[in-house]
N, C-alpha and C positions, 0 to 999 in steps of 0.2 A: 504494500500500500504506500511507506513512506517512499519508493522509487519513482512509480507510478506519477505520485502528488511532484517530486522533484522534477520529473520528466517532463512534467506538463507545464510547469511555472517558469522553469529553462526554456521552453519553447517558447511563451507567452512572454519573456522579457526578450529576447533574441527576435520574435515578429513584432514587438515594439520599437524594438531599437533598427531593425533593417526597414521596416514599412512605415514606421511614423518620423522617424530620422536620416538614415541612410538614403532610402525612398525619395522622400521630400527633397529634401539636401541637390540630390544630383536631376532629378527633373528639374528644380527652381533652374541652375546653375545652368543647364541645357538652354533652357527658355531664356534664362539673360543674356547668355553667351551668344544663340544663333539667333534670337527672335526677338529681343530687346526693346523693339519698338511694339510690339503687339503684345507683351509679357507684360509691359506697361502701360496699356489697356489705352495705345496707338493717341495719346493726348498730343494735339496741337497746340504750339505755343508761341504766341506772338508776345511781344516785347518783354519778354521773360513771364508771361502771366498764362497760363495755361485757359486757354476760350472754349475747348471743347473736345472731345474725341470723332476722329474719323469712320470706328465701328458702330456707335451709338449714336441711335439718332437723336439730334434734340427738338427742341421743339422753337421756333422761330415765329411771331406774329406780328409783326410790325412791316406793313405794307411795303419797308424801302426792300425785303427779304426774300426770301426762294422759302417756302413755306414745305415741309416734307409730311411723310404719312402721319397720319395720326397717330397718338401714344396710348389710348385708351385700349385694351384689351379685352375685346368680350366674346361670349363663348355661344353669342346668337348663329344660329344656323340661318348662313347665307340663302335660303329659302322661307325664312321668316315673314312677317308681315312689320314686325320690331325693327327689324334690321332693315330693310326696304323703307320703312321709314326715316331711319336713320340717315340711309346714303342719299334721301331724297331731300331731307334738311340741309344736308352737307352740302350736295350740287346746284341748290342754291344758293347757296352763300357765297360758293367760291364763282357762282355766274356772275353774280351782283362786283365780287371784290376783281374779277380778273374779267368782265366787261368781253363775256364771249359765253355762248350756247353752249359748244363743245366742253365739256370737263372730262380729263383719263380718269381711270377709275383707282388709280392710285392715290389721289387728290382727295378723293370722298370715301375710302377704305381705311380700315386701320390696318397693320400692320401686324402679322400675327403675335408676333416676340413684343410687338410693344417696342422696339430699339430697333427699328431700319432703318440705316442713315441714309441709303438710296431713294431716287423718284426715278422716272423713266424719262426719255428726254421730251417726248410729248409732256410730261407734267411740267418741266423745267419749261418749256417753247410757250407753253399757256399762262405765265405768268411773267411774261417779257414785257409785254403793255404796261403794264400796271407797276413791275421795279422800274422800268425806264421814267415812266410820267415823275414817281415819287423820287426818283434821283435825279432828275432833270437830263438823261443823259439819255444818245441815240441808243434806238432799238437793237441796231446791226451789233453796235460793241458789244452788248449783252446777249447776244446770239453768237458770237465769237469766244466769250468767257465758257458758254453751254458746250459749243465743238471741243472746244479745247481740254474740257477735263470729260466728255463724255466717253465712258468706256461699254467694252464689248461684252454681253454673257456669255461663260465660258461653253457651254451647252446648248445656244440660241442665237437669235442675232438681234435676239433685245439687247438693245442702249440704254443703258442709265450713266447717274451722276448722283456724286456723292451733295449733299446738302449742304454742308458747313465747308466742304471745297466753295462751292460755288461762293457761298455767301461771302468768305474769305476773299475770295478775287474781287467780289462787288467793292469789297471796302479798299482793298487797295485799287480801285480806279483812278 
């Protein structure tokens, strides 16, 4: 019996010491060493003040902006009559703010994780109007900031762009 109990307790400090220490230790130190920027949950940093991360989305409202999905997460079944509501409140609002019929349906959808920092470039191109008016500034350059960081799905040849890129280039104009 006292072997047994000794045997078992050896084990139990040896998988604490390798899986909660050793374990930890050398995954962390992989992640810093190759991956660094994403280990450190990918924060952008302008004049040494950290404004946001490029993996999370945030949330942006202020009309001079690139507006991304929404961050509410709910668990309505896209065949609802709740939900359908919802995006029908949403597709109006963003008619009225971005001054066009058309709205993607990124625009008035949430976002399942709740943290997508992408929109599709159709969602970016639909709110070109309306950052140019409140920046005072041509349509075309704002449509050249879109090309310029819009990237390709690795699986698709849906175009997106990252949000807090975008808005980031807005302000350095």
């Amino acid at each position: 019996m006292k072997n047994i109990l000794r045997a078992q307790l050896s084990f139990l400090f040896l998988s604490i010491l390798l899986l909660g220490g050793l374990y930890t230790f050398a995954v962390t130190g992989i992640g810093q060493l190759f991956f660094a920027q994403q280990a450190n949950g990918s924060q952008r940093v302008v004049s040494g003040k950290v404004v946001g991360s490029s993996l999370i989305g945030q949330s942006f409202q202020q009309a001079a902006y690139f507006n991304g999905r929404g961050q509410d997460v709910t668990q309505l079944s896209p065949t609802s009559s709740e939900q359908k509501k919802l995006v029908e409140d949403k597709t109006e609002l963003a008619q009225q703010s971005n001054q066009t019929t058309e709205i993607p349906i990124d625009l008035v959808t949430n976002s399942a994780s709740g943290v997508d920092p992408h929109i599709s470039v159709a969602a970016a191109e639909n709110q070109v109007s309306r950052i140019a008016k409140e920046r005072g500034q041509d349509v075309a350059k704002i449509r050249a900031i879109i090309q310029e960081k819009a990237q390709k799905d690795w699986f698709s040849d849906r175009m997106f762009v990252n949000v807090l890129e975008l808005n980031l280039s807005l302000d350095n104009m």
